[in-house]
C-alpha positions in Angstrom: 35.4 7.5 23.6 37.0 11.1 23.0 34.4 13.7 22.1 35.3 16.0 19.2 33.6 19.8 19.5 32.5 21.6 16.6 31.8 24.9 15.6 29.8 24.1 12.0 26.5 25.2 12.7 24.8 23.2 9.9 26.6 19.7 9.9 24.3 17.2 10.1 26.2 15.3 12.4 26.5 18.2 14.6 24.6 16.8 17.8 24.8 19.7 21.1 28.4 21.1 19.9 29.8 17.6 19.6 30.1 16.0 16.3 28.4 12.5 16.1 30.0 11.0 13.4 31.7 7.3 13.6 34.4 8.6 12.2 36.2 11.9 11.3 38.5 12.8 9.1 40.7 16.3 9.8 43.1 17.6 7.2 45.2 20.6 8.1 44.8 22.8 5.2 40.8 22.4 4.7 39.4 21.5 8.2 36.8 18.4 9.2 36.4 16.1 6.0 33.5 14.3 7.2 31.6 17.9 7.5 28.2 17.2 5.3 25.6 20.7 5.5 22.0 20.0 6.7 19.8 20.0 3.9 17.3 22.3 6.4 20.0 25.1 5.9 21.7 27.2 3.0 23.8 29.8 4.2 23.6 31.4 0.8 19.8 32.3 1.3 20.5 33.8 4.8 22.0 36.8 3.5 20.2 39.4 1.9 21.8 42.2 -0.8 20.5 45.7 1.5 22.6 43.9 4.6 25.5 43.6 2.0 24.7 47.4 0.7 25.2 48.7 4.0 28.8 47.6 4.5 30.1 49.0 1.2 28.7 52.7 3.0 31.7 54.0 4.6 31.2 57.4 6.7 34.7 59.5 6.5 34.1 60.8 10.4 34.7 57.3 11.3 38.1 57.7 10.7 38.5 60.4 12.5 39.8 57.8 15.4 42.9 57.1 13.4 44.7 60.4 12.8 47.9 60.4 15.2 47.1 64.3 16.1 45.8 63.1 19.4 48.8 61.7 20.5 
């Protein structure tokens, strides 16, 4: 039997990287079908709004790297 890898983190037919499912379903456009989240996890509670905050802060040295002067 072919073994199907997965990179969902919180499927809970996700079983050592391999997805234990009797049967998957893969369309193109949306990925794995069969895909069903742990109810353990939510991704939305693993963020937090000051690690959001801190990518919004944008320091004008760093784009010092981009000016074509040095070349």
């Amino acid at each position: 039997m072919p073994r199907i890898r997965c990179h969902y983190v919180d499927c809970a037919f996700i079983d050592d990287g391999y997805c234990s499912a009797a049967a998957v379903e893969i369309d193109p456009d949306t990925g794995c079908n069969t895909y069903s989240p742990n109810d353990d996890s939510s991704p939305e509670e693993d963020w937090q709004d000051d690690e959001l905050d801190s990518w919004d802060e944008v320091d004008s040295d760093d784009d010092v790297w981009l000016e074509d002067d040095d070349f």
